[in-house]
N, C-alpha and C positions, 0 to 999 in steps of 0.2 A: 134203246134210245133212238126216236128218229131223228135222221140227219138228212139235209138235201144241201150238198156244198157243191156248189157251179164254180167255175175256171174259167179260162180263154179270153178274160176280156182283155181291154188295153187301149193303146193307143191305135189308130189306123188311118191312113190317108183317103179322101173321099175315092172312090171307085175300089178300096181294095176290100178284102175280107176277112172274116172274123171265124171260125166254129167257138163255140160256146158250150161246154162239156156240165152238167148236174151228173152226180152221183149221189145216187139214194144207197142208203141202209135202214132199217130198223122196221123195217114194212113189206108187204108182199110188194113188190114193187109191178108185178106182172099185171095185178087187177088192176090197178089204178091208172087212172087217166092223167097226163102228164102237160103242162104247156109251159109256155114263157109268156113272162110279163116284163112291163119296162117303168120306167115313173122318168121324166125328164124334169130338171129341176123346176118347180113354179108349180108341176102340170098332176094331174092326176094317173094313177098308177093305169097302165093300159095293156087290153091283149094283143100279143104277137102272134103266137101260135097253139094249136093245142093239138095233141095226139091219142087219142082213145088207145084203152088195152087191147082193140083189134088190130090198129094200125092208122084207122080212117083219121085225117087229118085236117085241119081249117086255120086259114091265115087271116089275117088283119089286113084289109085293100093295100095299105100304106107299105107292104112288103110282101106282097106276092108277084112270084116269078124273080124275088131276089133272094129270098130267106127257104133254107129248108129243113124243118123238122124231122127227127129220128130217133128212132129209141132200139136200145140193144138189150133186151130182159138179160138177154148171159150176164151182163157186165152192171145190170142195175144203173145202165144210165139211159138219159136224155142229151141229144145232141140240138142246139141248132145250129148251121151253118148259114154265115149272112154275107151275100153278095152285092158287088156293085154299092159299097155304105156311103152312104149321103148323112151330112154336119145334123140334118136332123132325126137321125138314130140315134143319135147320144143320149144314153140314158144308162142308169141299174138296169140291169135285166136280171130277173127273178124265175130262180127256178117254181114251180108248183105242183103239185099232189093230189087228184082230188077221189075219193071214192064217196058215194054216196052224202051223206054231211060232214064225212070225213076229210080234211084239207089241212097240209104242207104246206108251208113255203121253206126256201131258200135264203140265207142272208145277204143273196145278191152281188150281181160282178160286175165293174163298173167297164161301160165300153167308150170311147169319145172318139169320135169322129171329125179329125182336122187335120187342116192342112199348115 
């Protein structure tokens, strides 16, 4: 059975931070290329980050040089760690899967960003 169950959200005051933990099972988790997505309320679901089975990585303008994606194959997960959080990062953040036509999601961890 696949599963992608992400962690770490919460409450957080603007300038502080977050990591954001997905754990995969039921999959080769090594092939697969892994990112984060967000959905803010109203807005359409959007990419944060993504990380290729190599390592190569690509961010979203709106959180680069604050957010950093990682991935630990030992441990079958995806991290992102998010710095410096501003009121409009608040969202689900969604883990995701993707090999070929093949794609995952997460059921998602809610982060809010307030003071």
């Amino acid at each position: 059975q696949v599963q992608l169950v992400e962690s770490g959200g919460g409450l957080v005051q603007p300038g502080g931070s977050l990591r954001l933990s997905c754990a995969a099972s039921g999959f080769v988790f090594s092939i697969f290329h892994m990112g984060w997505y967000r959905q803010a309320p109203g807005k359409q679901r959007e990419l944060v980050a993504t990380i290729t089975s190599g390592g190569g990585t690509t961010y979203a303008d709106s959180v680069k040089g604050r957010f950093t994606i990682s991935r630990d194959n030992a441990k079958n997960t995806v991290y992102l760690q998010m710095n410096s959080l501003k009121p409009e990062d608040t969202a689900v953040y969604y883990c995701n899967a993707v090999f070929g036509t093949t794609r995952f999601w997460g059921q998602g961890t809610q982060v809010t960003v307030s003071s």
